[in-house]
mmCIF file of the N, C-alpha and C atoms, coordinates in Angstrom:
data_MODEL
# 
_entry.id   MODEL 
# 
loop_
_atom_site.group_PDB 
_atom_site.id 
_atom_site.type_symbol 
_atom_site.label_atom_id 
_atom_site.label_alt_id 
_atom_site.label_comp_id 
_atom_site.label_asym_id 
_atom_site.label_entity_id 
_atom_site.label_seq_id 
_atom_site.pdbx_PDB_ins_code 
_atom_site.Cartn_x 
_atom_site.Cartn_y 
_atom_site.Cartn_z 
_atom_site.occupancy 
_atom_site.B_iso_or_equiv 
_atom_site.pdbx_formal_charge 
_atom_site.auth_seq_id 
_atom_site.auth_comp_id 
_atom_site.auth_asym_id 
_atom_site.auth_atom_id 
_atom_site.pdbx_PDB_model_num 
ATOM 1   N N  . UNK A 1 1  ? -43.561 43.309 39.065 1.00 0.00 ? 1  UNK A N  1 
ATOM 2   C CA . UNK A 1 1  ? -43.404 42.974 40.466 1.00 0.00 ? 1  UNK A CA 1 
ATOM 3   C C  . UNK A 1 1  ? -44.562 42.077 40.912 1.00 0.00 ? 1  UNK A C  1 
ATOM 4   N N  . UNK A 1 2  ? -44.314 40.495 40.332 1.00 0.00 ? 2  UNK A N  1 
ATOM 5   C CA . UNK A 1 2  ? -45.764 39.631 40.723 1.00 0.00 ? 2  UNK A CA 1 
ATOM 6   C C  . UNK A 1 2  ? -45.330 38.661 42.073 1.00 0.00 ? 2  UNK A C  1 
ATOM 7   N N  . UNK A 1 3  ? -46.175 38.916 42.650 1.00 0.00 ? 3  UNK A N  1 
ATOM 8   C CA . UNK A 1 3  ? -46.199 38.619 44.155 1.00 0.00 ? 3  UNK A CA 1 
ATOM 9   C C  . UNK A 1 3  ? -46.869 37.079 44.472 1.00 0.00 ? 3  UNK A C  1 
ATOM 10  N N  . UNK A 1 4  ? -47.475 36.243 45.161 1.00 0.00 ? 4  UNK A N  1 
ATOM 11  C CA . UNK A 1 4  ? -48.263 35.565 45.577 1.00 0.00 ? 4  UNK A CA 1 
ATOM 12  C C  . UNK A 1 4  ? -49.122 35.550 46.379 1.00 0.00 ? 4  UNK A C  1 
ATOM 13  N N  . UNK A 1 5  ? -49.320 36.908 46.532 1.00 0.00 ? 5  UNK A N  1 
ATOM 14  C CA . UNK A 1 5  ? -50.401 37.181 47.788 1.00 0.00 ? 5  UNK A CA 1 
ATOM 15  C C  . UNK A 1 5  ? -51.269 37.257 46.955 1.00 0.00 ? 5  UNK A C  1 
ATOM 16  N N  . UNK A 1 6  ? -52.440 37.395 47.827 1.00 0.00 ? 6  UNK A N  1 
ATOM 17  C CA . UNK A 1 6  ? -53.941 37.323 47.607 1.00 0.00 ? 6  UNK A CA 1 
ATOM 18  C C  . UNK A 1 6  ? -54.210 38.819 47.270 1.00 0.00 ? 6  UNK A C  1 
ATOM 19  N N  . UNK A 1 7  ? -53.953 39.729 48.192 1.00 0.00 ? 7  UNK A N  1 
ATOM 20  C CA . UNK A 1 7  ? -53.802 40.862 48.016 1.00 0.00 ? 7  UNK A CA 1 
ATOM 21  C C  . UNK A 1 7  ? -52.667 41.783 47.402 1.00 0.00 ? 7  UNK A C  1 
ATOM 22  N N  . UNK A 1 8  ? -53.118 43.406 46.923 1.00 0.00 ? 8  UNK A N  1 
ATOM 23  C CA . UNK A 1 8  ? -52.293 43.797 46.393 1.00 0.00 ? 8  UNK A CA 1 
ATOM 24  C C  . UNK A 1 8  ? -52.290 45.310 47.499 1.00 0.00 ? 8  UNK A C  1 
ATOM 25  N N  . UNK A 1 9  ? -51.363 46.096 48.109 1.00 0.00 ? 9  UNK A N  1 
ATOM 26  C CA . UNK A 1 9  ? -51.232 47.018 48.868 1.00 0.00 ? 9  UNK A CA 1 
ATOM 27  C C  . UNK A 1 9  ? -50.972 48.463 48.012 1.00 0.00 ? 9  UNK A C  1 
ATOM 28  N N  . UNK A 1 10 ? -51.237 49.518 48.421 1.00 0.00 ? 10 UNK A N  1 
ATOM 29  C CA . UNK A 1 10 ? -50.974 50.684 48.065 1.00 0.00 ? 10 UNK A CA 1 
ATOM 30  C C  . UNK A 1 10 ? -50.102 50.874 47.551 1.00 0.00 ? 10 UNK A C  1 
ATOM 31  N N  . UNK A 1 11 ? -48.843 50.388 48.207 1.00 0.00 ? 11 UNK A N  1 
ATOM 32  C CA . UNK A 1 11 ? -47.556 50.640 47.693 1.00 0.00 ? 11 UNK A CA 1 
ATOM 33  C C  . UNK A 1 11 ? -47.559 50.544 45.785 1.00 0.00 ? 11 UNK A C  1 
ATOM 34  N N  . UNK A 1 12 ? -47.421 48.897 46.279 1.00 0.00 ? 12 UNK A N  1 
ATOM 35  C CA . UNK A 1 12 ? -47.720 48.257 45.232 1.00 0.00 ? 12 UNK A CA 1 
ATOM 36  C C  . UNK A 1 12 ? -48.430 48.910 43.729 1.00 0.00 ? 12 UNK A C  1 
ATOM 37  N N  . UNK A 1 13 ? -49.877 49.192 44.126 1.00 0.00 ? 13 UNK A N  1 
ATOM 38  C CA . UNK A 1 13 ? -50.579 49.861 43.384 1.00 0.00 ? 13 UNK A CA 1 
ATOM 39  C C  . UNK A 1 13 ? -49.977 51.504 42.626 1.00 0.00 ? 13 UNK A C  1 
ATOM 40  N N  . UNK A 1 14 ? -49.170 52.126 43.607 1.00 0.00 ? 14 UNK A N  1 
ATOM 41  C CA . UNK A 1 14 ? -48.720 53.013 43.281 1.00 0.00 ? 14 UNK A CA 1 
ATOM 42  C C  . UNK A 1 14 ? -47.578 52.878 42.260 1.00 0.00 ? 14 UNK A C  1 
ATOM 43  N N  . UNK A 1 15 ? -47.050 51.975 42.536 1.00 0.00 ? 15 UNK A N  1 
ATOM 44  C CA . UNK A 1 15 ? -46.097 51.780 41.633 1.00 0.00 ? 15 UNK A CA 1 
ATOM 45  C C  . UNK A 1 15 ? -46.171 51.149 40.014 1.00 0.00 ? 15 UNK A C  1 
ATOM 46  N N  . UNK A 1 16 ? -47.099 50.403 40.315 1.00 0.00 ? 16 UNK A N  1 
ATOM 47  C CA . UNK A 1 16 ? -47.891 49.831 38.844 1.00 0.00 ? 16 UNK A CA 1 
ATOM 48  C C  . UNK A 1 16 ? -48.055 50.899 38.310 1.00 0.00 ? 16 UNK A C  1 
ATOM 49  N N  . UNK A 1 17 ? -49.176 51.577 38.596 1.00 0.00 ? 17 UNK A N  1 
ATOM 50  C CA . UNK A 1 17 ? -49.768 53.171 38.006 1.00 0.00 ? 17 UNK A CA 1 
ATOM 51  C C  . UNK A 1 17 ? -48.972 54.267 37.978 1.00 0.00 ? 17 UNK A C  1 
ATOM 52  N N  . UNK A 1 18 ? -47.809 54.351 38.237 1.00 0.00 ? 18 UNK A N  1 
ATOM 53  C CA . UNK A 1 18 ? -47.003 55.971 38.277 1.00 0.00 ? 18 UNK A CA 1 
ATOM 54  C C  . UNK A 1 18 ? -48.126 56.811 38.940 1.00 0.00 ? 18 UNK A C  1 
ATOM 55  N N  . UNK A 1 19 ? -48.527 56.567 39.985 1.00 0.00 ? 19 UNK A N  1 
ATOM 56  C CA . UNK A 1 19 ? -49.343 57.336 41.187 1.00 0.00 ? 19 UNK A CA 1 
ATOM 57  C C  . UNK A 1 19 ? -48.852 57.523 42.719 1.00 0.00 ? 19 UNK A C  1 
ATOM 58  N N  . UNK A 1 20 ? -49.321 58.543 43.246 1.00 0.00 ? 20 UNK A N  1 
ATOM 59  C CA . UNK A 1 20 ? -49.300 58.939 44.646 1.00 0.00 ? 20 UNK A CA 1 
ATOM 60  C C  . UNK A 1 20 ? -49.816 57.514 45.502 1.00 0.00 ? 20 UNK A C  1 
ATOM 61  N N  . UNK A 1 21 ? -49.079 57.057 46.636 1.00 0.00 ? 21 UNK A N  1 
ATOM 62  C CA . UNK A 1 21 ? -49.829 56.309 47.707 1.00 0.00 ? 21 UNK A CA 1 
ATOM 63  C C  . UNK A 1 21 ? -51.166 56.822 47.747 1.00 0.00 ? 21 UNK A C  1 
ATOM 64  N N  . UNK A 1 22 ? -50.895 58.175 48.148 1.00 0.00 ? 22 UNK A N  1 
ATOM 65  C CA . UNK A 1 22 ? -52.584 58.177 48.438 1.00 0.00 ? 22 UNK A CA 1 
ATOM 66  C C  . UNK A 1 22 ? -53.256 58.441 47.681 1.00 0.00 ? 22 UNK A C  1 
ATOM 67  N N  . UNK A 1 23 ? -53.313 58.785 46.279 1.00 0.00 ? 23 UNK A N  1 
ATOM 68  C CA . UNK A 1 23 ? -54.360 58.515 45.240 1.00 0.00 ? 23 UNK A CA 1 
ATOM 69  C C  . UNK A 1 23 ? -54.536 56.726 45.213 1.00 0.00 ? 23 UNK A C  1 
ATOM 70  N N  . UNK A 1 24 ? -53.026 55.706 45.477 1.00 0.00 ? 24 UNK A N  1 
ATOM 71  C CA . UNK A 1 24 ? -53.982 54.414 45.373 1.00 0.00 ? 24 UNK A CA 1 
ATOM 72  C C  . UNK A 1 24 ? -54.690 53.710 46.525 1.00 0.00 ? 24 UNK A C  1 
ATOM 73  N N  . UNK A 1 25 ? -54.595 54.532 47.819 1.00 0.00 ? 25 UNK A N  1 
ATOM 74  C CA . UNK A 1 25 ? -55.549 54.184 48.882 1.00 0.00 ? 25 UNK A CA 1 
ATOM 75  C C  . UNK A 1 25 ? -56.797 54.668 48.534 1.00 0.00 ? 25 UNK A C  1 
ATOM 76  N N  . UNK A 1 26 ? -57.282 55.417 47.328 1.00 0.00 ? 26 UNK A N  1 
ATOM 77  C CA . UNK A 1 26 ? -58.363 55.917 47.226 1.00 0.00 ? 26 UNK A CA 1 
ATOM 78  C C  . UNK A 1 26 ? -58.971 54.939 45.881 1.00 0.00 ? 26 UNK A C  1 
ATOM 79  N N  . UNK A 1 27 ? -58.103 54.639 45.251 1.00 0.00 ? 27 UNK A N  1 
ATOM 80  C CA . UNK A 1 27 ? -58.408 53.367 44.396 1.00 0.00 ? 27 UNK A CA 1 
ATOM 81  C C  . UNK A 1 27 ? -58.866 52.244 45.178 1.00 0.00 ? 27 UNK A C  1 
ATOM 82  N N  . UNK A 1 28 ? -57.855 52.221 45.872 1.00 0.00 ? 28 UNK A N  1 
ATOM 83  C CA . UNK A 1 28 ? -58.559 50.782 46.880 1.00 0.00 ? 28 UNK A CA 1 
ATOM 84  C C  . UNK A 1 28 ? -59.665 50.582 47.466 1.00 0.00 ? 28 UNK A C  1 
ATOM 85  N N  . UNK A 1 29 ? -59.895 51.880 48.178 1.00 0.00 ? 29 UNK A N  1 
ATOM 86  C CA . UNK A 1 29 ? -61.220 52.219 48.548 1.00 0.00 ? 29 UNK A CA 1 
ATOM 87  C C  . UNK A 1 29 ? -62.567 52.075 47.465 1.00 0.00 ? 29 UNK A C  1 
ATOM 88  N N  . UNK A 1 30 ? -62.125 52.416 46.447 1.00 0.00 ? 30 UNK A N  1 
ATOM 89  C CA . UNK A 1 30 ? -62.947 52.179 45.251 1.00 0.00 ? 30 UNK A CA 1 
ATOM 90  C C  . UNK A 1 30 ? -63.554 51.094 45.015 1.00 0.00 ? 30 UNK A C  1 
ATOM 91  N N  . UNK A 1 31 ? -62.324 50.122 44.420 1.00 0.00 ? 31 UNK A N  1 
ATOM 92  C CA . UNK A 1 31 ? -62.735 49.038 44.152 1.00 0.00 ? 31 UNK A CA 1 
ATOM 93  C C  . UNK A 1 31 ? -63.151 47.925 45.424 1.00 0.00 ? 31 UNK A C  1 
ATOM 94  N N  . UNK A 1 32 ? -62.757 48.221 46.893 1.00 0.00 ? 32 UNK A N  1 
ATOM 95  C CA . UNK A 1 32 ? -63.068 47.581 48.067 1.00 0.00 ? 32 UNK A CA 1 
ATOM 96  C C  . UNK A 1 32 ? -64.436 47.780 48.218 1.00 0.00 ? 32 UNK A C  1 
ATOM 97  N N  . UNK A 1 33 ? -65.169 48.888 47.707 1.00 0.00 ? 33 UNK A N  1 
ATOM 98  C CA . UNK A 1 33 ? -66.524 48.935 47.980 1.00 0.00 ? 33 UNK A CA 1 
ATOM 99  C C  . UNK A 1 33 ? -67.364 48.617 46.560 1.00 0.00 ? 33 UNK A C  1 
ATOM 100 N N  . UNK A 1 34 ? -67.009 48.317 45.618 1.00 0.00 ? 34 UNK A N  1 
ATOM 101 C CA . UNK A 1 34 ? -67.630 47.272 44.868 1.00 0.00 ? 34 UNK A CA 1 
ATOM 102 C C  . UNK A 1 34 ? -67.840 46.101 45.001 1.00 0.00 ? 34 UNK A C  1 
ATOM 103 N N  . UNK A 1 35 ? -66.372 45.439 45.643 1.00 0.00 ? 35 UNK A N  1 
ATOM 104 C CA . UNK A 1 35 ? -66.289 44.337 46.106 1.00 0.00 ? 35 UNK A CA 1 
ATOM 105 C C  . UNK A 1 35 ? -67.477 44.234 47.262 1.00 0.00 ? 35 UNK A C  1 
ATOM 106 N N  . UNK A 1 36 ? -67.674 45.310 48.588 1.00 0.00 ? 36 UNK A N  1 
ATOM 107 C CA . UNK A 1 36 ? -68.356 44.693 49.208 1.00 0.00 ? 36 UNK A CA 1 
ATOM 108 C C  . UNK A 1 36 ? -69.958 45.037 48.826 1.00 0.00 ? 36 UNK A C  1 
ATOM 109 N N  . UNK A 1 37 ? -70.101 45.772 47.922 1.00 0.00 ? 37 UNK A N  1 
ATOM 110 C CA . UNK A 1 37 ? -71.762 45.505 47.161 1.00 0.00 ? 37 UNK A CA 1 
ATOM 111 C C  . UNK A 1 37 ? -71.764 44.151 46.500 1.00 0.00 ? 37 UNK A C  1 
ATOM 112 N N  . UNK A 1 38 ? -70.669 43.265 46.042 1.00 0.00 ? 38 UNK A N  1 
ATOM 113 C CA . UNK A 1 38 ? -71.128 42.069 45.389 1.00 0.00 ? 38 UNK A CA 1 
ATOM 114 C C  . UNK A 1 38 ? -70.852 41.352 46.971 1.00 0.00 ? 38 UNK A C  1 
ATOM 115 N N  . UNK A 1 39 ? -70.900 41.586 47.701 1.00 0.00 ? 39 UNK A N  1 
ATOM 116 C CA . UNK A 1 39 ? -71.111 40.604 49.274 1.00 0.00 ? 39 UNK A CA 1 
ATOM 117 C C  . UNK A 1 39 ? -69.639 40.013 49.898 1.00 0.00 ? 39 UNK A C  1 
ATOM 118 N N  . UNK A 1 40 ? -68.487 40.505 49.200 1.00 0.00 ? 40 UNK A N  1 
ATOM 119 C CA . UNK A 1 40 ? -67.686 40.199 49.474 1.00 0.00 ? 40 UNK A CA 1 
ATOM 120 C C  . UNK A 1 40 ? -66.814 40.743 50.646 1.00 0.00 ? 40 UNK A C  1 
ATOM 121 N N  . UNK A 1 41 ? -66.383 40.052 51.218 1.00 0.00 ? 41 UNK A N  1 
ATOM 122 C CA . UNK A 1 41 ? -65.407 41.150 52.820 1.00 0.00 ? 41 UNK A CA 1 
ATOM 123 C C  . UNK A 1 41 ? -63.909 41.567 51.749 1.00 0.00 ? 41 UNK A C  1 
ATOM 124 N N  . UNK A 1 42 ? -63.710 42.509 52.979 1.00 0.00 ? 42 UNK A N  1 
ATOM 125 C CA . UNK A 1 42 ? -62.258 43.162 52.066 1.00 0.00 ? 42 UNK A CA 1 
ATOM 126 C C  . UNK A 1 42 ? -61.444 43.682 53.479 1.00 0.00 ? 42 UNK A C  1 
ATOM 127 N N  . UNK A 1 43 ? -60.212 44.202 53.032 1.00 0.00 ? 43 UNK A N  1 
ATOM 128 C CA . UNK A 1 43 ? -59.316 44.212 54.060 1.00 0.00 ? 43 UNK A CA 1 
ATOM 129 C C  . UNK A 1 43 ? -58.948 45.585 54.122 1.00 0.00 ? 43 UNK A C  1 
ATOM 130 N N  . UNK A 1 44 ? -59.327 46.500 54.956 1.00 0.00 ? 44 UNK A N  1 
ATOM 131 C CA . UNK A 1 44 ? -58.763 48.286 54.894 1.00 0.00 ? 44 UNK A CA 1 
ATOM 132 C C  . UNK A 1 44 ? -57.112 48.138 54.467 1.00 0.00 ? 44 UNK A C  1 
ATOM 133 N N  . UNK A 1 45 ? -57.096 48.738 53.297 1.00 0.00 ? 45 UNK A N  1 
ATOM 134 C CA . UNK A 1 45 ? -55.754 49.224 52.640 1.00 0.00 ? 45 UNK A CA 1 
ATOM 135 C C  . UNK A 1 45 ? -55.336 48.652 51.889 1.00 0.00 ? 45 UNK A C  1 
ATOM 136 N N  . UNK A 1 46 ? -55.872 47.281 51.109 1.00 0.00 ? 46 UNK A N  1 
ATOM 137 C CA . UNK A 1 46 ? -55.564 46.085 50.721 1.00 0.00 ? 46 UNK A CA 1 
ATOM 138 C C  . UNK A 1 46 ? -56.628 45.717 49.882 1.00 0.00 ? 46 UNK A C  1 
ATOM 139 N N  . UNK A 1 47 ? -56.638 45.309 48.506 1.00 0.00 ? 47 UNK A N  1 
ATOM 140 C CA . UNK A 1 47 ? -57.491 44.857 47.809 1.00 0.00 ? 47 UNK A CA 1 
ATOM 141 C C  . UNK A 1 47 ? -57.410 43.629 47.198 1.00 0.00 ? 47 UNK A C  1 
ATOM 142 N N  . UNK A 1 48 ? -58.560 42.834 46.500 1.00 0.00 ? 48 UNK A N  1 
ATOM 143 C CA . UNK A 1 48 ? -58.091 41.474 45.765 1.00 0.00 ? 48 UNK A CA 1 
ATOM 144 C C  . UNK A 1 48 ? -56.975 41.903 44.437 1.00 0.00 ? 48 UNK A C  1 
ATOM 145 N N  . UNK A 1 49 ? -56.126 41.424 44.644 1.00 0.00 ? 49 UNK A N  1 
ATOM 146 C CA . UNK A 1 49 ? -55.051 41.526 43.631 1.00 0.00 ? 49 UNK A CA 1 
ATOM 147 C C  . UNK A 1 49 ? -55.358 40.972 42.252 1.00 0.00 ? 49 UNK A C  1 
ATOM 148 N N  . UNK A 1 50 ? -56.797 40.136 42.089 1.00 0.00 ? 50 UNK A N  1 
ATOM 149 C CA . UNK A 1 50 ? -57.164 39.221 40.898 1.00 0.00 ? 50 UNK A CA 1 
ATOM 150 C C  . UNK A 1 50 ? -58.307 40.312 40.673 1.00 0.00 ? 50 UNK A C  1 
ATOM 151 N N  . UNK A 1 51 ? -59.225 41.132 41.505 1.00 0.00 ? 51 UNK A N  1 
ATOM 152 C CA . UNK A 1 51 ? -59.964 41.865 41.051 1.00 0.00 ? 51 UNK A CA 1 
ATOM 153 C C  . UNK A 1 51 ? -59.560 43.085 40.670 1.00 0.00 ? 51 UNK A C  1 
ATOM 154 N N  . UNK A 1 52 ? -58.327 43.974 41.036 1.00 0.00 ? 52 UNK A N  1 
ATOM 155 C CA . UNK A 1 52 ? -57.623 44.620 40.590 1.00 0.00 ? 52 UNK A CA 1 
ATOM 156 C C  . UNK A 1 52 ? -57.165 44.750 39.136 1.00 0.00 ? 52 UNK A C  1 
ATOM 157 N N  . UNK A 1 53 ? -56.200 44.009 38.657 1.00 0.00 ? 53 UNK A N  1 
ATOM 158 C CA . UNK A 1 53 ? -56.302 43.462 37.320 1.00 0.00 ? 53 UNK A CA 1 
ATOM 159 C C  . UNK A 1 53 ? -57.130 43.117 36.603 1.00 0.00 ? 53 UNK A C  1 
ATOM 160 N N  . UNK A 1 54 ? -58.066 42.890 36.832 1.00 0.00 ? 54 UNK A N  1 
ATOM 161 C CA . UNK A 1 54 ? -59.340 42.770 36.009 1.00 0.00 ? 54 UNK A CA 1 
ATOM 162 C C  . UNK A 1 54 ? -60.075 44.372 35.543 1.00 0.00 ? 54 UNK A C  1 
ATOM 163 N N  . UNK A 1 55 ? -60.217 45.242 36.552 1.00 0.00 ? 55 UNK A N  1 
ATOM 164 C CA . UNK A 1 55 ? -61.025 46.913 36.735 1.00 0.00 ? 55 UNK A CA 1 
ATOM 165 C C  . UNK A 1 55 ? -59.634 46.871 35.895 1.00 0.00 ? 55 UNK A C  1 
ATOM 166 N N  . UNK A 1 56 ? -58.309 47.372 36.485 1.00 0.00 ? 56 UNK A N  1 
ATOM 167 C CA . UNK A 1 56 ? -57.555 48.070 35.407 1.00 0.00 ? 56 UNK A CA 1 
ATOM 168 C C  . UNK A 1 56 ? -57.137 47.874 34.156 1.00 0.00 ? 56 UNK A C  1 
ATOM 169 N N  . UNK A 1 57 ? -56.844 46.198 34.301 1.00 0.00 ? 57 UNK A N  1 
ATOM 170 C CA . UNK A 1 57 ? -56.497 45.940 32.708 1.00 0.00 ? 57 UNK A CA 1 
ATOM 171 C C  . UNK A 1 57 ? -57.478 45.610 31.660 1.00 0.00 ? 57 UNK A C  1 
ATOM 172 N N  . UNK A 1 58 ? -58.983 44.996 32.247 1.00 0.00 ? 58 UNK A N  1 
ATOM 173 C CA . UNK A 1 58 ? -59.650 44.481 31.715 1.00 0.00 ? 58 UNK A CA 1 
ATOM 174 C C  . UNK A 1 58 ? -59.623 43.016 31.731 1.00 0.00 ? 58 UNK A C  1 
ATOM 175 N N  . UNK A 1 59 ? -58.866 42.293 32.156 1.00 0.00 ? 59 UNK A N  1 
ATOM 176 C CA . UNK A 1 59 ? -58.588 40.952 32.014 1.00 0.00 ? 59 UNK A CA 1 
ATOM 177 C C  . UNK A 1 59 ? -58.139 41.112 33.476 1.00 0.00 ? 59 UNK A C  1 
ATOM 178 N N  . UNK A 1 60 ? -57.940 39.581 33.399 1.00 0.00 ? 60 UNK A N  1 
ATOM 179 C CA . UNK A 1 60 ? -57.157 38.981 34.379 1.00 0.00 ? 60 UNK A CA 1 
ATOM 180 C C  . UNK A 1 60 ? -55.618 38.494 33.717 1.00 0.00 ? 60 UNK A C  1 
ATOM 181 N N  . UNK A 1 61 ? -54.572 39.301 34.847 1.00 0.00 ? 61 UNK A N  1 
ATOM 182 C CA . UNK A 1 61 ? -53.112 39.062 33.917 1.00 0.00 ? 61 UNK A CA 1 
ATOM 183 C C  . UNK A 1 61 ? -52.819 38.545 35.380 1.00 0.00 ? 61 UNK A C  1 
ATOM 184 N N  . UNK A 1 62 ? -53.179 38.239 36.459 1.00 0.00 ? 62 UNK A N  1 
ATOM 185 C CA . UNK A 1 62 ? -52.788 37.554 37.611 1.00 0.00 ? 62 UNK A CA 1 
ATOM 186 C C  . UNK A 1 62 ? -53.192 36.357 37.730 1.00 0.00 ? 62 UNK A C  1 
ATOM 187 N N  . UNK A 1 63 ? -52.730 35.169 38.415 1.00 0.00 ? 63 UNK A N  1 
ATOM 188 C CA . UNK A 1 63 ? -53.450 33.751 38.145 1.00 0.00 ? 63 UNK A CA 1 
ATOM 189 C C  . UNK A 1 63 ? -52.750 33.299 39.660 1.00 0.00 ? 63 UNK A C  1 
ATOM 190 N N  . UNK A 1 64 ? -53.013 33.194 40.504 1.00 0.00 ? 64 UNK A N  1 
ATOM 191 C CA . UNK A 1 64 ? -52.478 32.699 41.998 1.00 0.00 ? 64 UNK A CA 1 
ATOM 192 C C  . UNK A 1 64 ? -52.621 30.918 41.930 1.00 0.00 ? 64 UNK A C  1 
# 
């Protein structure tokens, strides 16, 4: 399910992972506050969809 947004949403996330919404609002939260220790802004509920794929797969399998 590859999208063109910038971001990737809970939903979303949940469904990639065979997870609860709200275990991946807590992912998001995760990786949203890494993001903002490297200085970056982020969006409540919503994460970079290119930094995402990178923490889970190890790579980048997204290319916008």
């Amino acid at each position: 399910m590859k999208t063109n947004t910038i971001f990737i949403k809970a939903s979303e996330v949940s469904e990639l992972m065979g997870i609860s919404v709200s275990y991946a609002y807590r992912i998001i939260k995760t990786l949203n506050g890494e993001l903002e220790k490297k200085g970056y802004l982020t969006v409540h509920g919503r994460t970079s969809r290119k930094y995402f794929y990178e923490r889970v797969y190890g790579k980048e399998e997204y290319s916008a």
